[in-house]
Backbone of each chain as ProteinMPNN parsed JSONL, in Angstrom:
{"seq_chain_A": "XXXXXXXXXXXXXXXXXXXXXXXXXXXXXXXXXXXXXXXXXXXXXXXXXXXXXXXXXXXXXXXXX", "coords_chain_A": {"N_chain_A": [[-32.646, 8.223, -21.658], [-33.076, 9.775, -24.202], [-30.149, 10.695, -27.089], [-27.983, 12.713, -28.808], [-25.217, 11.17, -28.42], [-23.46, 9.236, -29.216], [-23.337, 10.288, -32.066], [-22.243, 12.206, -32.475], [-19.639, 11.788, -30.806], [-18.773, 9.696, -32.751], [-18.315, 11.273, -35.142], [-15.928, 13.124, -34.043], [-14.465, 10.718, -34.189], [-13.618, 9.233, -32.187], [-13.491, 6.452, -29.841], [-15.685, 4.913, -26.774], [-13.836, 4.444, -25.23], [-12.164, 6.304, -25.203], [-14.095, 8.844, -24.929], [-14.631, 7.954, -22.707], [-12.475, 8.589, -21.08], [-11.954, 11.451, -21.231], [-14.124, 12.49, -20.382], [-13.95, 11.299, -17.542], [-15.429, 9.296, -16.262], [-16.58, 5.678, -17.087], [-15.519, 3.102, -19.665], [-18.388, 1.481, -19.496], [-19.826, 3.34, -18.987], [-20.201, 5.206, -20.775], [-21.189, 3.789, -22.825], [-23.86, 2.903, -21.506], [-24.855, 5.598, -21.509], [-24.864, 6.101, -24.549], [-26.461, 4.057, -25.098], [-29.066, 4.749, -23.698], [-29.421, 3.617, -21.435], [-28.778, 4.86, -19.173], [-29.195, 7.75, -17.23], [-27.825, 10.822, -17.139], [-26.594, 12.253, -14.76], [-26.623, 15.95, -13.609], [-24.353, 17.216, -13.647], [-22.643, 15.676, -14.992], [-23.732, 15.709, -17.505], [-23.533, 18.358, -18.367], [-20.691, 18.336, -18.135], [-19.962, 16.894, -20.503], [-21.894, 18.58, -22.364], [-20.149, 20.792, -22.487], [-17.249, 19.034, -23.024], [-18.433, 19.097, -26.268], [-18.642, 21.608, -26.663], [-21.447, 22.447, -27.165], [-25.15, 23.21, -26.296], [-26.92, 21.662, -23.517], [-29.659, 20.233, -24.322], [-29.076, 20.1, -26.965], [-27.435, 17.729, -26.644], [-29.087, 15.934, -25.474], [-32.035, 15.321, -25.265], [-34.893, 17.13, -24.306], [-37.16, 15.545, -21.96], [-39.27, 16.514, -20.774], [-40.082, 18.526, -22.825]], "CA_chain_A": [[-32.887, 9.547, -22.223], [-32.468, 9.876, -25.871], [-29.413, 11.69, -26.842], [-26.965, 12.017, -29.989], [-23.528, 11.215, -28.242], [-22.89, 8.258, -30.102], [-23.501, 11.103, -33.384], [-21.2, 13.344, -31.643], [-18.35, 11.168, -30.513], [-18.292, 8.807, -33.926], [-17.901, 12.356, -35.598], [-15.126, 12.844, -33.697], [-13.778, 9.639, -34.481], [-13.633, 9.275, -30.561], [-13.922, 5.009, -29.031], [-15.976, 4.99, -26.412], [-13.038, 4.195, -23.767], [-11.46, 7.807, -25.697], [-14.77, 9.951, -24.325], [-15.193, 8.403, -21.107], [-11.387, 9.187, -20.262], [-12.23, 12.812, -21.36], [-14.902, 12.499, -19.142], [-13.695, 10.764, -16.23], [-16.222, 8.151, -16.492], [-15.944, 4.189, -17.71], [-16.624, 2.994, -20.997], [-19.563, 1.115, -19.553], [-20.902, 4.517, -18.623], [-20.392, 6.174, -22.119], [-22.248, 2.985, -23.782], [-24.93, 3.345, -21.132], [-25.15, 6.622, -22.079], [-25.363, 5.82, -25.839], [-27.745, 3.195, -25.306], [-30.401, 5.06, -22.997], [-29.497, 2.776, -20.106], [-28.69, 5.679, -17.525], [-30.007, 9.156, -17.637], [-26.538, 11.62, -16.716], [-26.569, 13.454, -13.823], [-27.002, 17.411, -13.622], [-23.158, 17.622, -13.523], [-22.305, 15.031, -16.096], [-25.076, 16.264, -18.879], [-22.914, 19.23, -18.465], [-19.571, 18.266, -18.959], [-20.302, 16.518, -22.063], [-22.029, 19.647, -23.109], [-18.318, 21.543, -22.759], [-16.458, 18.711, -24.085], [-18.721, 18.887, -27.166], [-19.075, 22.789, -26.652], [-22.913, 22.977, -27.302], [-25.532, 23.641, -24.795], [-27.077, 20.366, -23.165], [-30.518, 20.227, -24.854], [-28.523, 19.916, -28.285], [-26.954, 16.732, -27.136], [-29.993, 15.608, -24.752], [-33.404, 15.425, -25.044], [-35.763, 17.156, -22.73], [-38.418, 14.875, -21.831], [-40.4, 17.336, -20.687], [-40.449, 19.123, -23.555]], "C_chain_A": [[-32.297, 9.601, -23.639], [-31.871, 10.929, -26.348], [-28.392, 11.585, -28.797], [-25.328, 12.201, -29.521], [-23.142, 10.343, -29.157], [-22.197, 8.995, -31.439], [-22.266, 11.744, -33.069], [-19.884, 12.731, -31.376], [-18.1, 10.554, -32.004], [-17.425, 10.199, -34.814], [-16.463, 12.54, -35.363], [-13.594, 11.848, -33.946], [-12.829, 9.176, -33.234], [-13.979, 7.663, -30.412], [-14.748, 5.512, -27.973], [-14.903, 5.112, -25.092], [-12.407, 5.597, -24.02], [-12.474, 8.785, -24.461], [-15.001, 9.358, -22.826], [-13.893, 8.422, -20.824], [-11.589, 10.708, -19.852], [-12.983, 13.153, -20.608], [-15.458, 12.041, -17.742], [-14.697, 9.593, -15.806], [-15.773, 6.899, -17.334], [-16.726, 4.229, -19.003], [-17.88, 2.419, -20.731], [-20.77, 2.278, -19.487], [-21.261, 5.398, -19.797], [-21.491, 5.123, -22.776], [-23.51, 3.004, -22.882], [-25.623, 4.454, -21.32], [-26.043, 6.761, -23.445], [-26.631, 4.841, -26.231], [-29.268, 3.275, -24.56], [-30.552, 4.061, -21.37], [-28.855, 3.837, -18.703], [-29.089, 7.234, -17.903], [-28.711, 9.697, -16.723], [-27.28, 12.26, -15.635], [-26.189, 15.125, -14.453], [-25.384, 17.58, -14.146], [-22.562, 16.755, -14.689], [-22.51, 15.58, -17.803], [-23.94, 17.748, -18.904], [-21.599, 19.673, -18.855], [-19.344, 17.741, -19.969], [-20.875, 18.003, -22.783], [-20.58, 20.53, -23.379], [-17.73, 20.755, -23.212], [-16.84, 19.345, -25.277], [-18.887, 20.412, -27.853], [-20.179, 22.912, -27.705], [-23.766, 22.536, -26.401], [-26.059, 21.625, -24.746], [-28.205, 20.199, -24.361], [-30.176, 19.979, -26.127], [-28.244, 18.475, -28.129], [-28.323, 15.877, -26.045], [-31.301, 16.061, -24.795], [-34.127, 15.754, -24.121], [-36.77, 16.267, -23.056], [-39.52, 14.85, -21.809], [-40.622, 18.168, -21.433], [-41.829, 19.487, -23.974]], "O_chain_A": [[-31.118, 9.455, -23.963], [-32.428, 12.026, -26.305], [-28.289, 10.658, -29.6], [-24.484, 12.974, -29.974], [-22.373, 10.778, -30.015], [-21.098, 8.698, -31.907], [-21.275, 11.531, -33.768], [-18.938, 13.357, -31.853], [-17.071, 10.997, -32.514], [-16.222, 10.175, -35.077], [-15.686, 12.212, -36.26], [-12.383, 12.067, -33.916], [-11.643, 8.851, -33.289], [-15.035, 7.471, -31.015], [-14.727, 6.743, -27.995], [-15.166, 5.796, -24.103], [-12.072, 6.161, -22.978], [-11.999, 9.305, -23.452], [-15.443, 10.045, -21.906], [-13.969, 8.11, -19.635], [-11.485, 11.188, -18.723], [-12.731, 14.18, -19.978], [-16.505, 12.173, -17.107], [-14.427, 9.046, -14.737], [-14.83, 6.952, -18.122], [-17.744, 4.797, -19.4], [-18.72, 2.685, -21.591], [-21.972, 2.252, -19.752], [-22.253, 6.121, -19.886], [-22.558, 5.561, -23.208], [-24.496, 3.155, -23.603], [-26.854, 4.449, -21.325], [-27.182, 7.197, -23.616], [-27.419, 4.828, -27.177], [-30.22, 2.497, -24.631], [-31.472, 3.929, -20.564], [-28.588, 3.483, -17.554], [-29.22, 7.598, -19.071], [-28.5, 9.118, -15.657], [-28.426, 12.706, -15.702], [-25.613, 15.373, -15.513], [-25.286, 18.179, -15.217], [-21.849, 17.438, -15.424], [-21.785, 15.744, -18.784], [-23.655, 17.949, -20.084], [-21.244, 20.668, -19.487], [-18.322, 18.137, -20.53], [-20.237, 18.469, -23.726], [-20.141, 20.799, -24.497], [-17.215, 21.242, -24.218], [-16.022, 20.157, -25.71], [-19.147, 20.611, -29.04], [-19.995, 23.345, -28.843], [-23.441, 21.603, -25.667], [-25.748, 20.705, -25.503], [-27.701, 20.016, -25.469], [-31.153, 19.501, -26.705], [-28.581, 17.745, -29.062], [-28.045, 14.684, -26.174], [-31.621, 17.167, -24.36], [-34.238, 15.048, -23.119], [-37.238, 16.157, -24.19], [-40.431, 14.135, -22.226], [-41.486, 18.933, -21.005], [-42.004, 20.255, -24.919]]}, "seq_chain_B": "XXXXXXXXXXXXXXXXXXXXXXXXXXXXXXXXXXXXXXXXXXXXXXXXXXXXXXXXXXXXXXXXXXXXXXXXXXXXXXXXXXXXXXXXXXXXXXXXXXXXXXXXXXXXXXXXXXXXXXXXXXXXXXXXXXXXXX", "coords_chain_B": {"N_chain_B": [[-5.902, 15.514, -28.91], [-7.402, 12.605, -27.801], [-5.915, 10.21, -25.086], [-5.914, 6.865, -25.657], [-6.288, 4.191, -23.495], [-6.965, 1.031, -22.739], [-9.467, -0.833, -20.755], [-9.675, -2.268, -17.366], [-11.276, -0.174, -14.231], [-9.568, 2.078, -12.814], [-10.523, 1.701, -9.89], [-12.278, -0.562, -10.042], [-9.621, -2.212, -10.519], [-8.767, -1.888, -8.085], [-10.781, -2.968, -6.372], [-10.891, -5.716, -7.306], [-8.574, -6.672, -6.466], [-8.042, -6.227, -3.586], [-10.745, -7.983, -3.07], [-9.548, -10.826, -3.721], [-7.34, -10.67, -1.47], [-8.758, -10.365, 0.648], [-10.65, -12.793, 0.338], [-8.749, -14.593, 0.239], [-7.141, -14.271, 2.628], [-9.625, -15.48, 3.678], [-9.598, -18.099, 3.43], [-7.333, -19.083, 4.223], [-7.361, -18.993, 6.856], [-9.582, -20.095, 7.688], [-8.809, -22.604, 7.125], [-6.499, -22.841, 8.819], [-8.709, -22.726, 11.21], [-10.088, -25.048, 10.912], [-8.151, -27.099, 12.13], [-7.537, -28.993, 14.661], [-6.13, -26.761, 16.709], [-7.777, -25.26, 18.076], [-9.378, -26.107, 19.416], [-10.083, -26.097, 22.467], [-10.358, -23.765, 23.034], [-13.145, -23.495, 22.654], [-16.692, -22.691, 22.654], [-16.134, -21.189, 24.902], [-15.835, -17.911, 26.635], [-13.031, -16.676, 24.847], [-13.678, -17.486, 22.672], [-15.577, -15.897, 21.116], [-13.278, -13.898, 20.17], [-12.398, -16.035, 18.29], [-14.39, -16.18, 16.511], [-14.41, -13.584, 15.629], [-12.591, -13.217, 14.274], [-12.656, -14.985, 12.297], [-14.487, -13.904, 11.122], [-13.998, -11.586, 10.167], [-12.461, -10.644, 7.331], [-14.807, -11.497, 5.564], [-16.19, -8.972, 6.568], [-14.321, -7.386, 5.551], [-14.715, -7.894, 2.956], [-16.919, -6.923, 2.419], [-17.152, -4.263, 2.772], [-15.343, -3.358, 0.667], [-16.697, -3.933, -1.367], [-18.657, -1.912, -0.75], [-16.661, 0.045, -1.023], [-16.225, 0.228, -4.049], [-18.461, 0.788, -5.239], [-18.165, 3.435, -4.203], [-15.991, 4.692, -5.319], [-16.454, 4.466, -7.723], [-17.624, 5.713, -11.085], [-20.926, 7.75, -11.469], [-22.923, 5.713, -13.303], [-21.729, 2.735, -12.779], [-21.934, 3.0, -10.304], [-24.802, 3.317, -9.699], [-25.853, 1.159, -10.671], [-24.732, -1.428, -9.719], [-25.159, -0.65, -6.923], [-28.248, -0.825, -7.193], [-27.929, -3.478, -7.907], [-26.843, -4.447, -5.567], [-28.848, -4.298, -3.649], [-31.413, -5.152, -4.656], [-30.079, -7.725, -4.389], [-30.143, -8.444, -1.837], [-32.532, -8.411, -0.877], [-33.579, -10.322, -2.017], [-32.308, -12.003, -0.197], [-32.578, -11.574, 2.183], [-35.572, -12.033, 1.965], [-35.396, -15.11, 1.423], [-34.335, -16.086, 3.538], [-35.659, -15.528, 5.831], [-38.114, -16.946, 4.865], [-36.84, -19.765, 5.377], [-36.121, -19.354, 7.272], [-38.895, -19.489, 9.317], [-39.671, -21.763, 8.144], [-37.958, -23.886, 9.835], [-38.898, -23.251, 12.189], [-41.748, -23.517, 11.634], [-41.886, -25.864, 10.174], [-40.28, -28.072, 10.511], [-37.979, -27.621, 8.724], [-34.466, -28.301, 8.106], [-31.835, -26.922, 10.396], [-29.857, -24.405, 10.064], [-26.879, -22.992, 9.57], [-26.281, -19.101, 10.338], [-24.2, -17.83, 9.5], [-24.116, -18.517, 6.614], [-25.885, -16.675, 5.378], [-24.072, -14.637, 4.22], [-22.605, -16.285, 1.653], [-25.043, -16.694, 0.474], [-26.112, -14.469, 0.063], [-24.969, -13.636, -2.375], [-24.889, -15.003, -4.147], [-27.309, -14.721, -4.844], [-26.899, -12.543, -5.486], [-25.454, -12.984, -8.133], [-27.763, -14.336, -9.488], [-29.376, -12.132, -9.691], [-27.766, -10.158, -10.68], [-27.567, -10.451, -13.765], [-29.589, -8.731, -14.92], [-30.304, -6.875, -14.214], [-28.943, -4.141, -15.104], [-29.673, -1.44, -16.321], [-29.241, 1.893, -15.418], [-31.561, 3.287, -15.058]], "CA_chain_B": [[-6.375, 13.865, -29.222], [-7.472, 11.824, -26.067], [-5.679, 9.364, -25.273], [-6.612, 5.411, -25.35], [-5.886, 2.793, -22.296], [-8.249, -0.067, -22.454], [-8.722, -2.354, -19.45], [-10.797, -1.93, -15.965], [-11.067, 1.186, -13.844], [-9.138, 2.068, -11.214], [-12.111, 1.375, -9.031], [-12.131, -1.89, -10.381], [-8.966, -3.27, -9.943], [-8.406, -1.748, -6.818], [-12.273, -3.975, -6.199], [-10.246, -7.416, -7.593], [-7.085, -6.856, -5.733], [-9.018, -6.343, -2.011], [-11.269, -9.235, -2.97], [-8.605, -11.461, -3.383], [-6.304, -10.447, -0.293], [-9.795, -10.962, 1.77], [-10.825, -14.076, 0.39], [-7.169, -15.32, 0.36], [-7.055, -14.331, 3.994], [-10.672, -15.938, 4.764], [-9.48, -19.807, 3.187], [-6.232, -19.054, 5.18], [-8.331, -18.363, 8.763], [-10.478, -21.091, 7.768], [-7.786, -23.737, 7.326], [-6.28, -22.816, 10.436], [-9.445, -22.898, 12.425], [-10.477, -26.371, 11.148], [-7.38, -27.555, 12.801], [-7.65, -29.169, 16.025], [-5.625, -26.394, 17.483], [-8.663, -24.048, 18.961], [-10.566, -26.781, 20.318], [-9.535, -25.743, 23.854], [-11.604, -22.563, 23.553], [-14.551, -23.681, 22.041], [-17.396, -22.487, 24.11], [-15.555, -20.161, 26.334], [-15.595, -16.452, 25.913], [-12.514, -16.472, 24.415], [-13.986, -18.093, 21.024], [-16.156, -14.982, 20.57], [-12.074, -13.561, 19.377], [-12.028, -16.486, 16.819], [-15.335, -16.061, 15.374], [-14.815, -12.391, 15.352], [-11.585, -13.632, 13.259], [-12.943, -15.552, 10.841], [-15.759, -12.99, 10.302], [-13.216, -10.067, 9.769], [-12.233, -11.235, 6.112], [-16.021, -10.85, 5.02], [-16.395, -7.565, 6.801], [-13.257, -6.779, 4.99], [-15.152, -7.954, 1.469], [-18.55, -5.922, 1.964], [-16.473, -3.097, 2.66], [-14.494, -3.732, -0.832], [-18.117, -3.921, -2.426], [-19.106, -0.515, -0.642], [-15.955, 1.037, -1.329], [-16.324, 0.073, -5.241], [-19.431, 1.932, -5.58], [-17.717, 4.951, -4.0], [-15.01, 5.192, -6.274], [-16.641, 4.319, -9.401], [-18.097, 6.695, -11.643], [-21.945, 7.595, -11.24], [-23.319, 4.393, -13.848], [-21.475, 1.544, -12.047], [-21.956, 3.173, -9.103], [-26.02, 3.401, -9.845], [-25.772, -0.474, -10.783], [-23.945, -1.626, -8.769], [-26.275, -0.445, -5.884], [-29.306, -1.731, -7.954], [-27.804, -5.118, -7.728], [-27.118, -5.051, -4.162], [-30.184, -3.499, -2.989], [-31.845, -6.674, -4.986], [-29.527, -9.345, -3.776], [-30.091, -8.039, -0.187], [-33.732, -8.118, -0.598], [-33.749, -11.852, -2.451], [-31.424, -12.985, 0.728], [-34.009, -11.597, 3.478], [-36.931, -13.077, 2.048], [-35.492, -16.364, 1.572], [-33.542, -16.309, 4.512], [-37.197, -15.249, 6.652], [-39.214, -18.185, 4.496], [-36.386, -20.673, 5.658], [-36.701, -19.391, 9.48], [-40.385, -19.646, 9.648], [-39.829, -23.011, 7.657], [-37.586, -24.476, 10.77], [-40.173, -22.935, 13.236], [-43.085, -24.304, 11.504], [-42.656, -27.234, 9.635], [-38.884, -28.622, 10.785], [-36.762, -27.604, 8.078], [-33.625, -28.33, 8.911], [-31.562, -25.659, 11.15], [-28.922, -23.337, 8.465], [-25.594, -21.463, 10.542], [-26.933, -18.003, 10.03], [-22.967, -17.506, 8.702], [-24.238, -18.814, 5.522], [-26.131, -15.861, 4.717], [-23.035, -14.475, 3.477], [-22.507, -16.812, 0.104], [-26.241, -17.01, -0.459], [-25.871, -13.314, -0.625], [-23.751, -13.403, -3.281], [-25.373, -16.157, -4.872], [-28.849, -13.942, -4.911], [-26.383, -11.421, -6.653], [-25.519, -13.75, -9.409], [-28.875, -14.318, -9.704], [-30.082, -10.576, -9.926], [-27.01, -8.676, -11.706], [-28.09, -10.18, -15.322], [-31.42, -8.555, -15.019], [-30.597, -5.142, -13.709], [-27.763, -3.947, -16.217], [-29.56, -0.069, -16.514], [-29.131, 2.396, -13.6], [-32.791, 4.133, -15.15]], "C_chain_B": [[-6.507, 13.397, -27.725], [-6.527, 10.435, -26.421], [-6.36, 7.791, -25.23], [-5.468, 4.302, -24.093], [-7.439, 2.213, -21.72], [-8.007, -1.093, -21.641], [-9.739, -1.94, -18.723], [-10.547, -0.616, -15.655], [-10.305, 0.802, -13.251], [-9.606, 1.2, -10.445], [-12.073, -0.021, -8.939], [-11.061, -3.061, -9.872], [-8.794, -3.388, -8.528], [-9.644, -3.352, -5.633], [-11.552, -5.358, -6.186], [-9.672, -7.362, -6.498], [-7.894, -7.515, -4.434], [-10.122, -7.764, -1.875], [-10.566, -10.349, -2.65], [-8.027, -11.356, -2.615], [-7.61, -10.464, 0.642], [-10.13, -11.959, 1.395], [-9.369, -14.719, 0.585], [-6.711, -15.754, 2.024], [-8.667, -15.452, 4.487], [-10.068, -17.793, 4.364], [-8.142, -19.558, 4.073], [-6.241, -19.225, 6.929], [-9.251, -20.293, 8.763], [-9.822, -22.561, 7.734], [-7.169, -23.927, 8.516], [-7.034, -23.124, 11.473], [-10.091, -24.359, 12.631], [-9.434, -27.325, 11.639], [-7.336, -27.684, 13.868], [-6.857, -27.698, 17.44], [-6.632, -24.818, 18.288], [-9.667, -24.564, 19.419], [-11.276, -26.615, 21.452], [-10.36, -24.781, 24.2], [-12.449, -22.183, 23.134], [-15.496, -23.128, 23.391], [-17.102, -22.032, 25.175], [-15.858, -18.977, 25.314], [-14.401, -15.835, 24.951], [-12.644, -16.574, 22.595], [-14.808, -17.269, 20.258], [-14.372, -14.252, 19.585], [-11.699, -14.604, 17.862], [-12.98, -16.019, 15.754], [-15.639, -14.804, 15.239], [-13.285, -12.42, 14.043], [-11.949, -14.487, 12.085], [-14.127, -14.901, 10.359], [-15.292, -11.908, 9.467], [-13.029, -10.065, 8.067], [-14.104, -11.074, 5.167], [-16.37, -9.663, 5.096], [-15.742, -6.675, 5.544], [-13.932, -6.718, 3.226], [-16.274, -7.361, 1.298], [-18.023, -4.613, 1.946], [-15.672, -3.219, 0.781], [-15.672, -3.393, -1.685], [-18.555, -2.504, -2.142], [-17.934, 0.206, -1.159], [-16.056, 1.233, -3.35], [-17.637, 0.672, -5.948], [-18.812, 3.25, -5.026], [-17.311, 5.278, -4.684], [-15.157, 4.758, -7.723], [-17.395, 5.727, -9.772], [-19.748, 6.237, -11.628], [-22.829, 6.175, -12.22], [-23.137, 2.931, -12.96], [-21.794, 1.539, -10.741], [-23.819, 2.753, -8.608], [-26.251, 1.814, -9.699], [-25.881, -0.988, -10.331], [-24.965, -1.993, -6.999], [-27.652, -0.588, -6.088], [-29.471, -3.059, -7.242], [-27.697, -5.311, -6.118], [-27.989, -4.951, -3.423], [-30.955, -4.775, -3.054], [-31.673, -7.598, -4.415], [-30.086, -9.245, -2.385], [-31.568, -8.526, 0.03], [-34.428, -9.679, -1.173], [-33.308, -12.638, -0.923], [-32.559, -13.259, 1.896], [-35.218, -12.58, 3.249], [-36.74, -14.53, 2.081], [-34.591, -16.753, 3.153], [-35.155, -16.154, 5.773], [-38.3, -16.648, 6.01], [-38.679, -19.673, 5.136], [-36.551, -20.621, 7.18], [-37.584, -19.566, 9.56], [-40.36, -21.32, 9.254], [-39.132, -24.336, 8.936], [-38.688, -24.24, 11.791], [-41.653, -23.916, 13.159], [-43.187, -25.559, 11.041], [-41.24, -27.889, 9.111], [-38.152, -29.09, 9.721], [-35.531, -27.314, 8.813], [-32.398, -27.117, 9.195], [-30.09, -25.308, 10.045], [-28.224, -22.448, 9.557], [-26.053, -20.408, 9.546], [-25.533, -17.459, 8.772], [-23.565, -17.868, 7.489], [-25.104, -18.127, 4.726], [-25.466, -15.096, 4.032], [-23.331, -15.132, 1.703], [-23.908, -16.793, -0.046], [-26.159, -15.098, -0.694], [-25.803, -13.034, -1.836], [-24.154, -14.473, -4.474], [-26.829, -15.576, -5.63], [-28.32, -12.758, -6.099], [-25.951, -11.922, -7.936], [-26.621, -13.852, -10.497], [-29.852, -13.076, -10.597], [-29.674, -9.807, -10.904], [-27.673, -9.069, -13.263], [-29.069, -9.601, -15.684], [-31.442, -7.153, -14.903], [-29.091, -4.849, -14.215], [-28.165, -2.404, -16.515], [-29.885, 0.483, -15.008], [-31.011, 3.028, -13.834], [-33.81, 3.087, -15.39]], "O_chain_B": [[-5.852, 13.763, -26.75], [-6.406, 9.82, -27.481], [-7.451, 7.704, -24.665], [-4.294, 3.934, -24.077], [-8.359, 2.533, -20.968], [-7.086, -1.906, -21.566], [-10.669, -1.31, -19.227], [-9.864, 0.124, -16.363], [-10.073, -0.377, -12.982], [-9.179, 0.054, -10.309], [-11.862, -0.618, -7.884], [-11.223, -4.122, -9.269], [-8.694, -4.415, -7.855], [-9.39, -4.169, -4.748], [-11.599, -6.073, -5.185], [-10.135, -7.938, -5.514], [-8.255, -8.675, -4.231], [-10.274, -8.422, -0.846], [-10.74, -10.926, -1.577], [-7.615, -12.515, -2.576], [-7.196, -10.66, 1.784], [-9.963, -12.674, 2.383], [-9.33, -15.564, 1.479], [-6.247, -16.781, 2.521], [-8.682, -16.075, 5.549], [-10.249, -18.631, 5.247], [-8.257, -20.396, 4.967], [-5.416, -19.477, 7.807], [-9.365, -21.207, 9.579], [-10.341, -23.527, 8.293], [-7.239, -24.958, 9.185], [-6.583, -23.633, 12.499], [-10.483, -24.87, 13.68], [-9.796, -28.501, 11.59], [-7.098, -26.658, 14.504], [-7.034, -27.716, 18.658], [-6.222, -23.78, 18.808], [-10.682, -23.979, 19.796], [-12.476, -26.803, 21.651], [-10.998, -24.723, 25.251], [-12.804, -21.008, 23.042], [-15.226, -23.116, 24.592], [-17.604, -22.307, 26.265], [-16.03, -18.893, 24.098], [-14.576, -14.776, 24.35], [-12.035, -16.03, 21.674], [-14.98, -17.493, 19.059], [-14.433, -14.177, 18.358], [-11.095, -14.284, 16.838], [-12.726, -15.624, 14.616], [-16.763, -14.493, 14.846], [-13.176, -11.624, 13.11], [-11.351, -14.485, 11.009], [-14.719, -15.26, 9.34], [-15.817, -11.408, 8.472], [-13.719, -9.176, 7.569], [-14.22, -10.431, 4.123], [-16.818, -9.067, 4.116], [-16.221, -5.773, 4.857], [-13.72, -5.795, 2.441], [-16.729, -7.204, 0.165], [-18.442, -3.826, 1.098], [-16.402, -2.753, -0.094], [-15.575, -2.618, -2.636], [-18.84, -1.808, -3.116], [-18.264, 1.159, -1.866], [-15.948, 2.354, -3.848], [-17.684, 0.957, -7.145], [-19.149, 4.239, -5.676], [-17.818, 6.28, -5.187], [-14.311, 4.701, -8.615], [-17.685, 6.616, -8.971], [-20.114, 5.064, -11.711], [-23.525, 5.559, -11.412], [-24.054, 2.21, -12.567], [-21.94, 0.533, -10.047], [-24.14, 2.138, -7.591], [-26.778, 1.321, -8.702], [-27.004, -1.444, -10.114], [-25.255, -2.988, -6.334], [-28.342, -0.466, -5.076], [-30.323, -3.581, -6.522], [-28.338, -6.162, -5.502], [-27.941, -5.59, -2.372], [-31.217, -5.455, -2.062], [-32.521, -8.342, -3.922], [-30.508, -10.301, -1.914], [-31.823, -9.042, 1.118], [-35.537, -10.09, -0.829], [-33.863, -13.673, -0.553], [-33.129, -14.253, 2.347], [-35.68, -13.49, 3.939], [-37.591, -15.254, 2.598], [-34.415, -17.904, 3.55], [-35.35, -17.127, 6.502], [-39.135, -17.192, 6.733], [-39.459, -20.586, 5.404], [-36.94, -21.451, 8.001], [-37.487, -20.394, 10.466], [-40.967, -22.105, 9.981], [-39.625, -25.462, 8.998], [-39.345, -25.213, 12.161], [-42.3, -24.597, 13.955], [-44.129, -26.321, 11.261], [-40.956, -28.178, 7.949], [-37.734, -30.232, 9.528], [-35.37, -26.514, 9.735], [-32.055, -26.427, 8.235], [-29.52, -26.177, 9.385], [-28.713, -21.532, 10.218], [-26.208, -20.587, 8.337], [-25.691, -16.944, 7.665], [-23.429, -16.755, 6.981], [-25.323, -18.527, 3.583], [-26.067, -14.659, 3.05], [-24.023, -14.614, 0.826], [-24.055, -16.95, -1.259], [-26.166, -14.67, -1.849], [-26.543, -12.211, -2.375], [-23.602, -14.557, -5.572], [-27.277, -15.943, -6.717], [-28.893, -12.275, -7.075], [-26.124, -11.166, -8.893], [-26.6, -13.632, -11.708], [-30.602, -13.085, -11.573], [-30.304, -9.103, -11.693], [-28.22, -8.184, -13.921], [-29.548, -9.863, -16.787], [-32.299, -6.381, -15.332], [-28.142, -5.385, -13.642], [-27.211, -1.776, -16.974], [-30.405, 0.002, -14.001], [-31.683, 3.183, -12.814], [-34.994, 3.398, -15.526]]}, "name": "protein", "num_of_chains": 2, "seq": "XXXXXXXXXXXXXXXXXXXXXXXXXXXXXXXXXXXXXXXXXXXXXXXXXXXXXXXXXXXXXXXXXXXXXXXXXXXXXXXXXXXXXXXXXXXXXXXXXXXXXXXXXXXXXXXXXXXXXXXXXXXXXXXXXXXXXXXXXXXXXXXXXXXXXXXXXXXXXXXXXXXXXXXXXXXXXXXXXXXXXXXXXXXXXXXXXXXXXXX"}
């Protein structure tokens, strides 16, 4: 799913092993993330939206758009 | 600021550790049992207790593999269960082409125990290939 965390965390000036502590997830799961290799769950997609406080659709692409 | 600690998960090591303290225990079982000293109750009912002892130590390591998808986070966990789904499904078929192959056209007979490491061997095989959970 094409997303701008990578945009969002570098900003930050966040590692990858930084945001997946923040978000209780591994770094393999943040670079899967960043690289389109797993599509977040309902509950995930969500707490990234509150870390980043903006809604999901900002940092995630609907598909079905 | 978040903090940084780089290394495995939890999940993970907890995964190593348990591997090791079941394989450790299965070459430990297995040294013992190739020692003349359970000759005696070969082929009695009692030898169903060894070979439920030298099975325990694998039990003990698929459990380790299920518990390591529990306690990982949803990605590894997705993976993870990718790859074994795969390996599982490489093992059957060759494990079903080799039985039909003794049946039909006397390849020679394979202790079923040795579906185990080809398991695991099928998962070698598989994990480089299936690396996204989508």
């Amino acid at each position: 799913m094409k997303n701008r965390l990578k945009l969002l965390r570098v900003e930050r000036d966040w590692t990858q092993e930084q945001l997946g502590q923040a978000l209780g997830v591994s770094r393999q799961a943040v670079n899967a993330l960043e690289t389109e290799k797993h599509d977040p769950s309902l509950d995930l997609a969500y707490r990234i939206a509150v870390l980043f406080g903006r809604p999901v659709e900002d940092i995630f692409e609907n598909p079905h758009a | 600021m978040i903090k940084s600690s780089p290394g495995w998960t939890p999940a993970a090591r907890r995964y190593v550790f348990r591997t090791l303290a079941f394989m450790g225990g299965y070459v430990a079982i297995i040294i013992a049992v190739s020692s003349n000293a359970f000759d005696d109750i070969r082929n009695t009912p009692a030898a169903w207790a060894l070979a439920l002892t030298v099975s325990a130590p694998v039990i003990g390591q698929i459990w380790a593999t299920l518990a390591l998808m529990r306690e990982s986070d949803e990605f590894v966990r997705a993976v993870t269960a990718k790859q074994f789904i795969a390996a599982t499904g490489l093992t059957m078929a060759a494990a079903t082409v080799w039985g039909f192959g003794e049946t039909f056209a006397g390849a020679p007979h394979i202790s079923t125990w040795l579906i185990y490491p080809a398991f695991w061997a099928s998962f070698g095989l598989v994990a480089p290939f299936i690396r996204a959970s989508n």
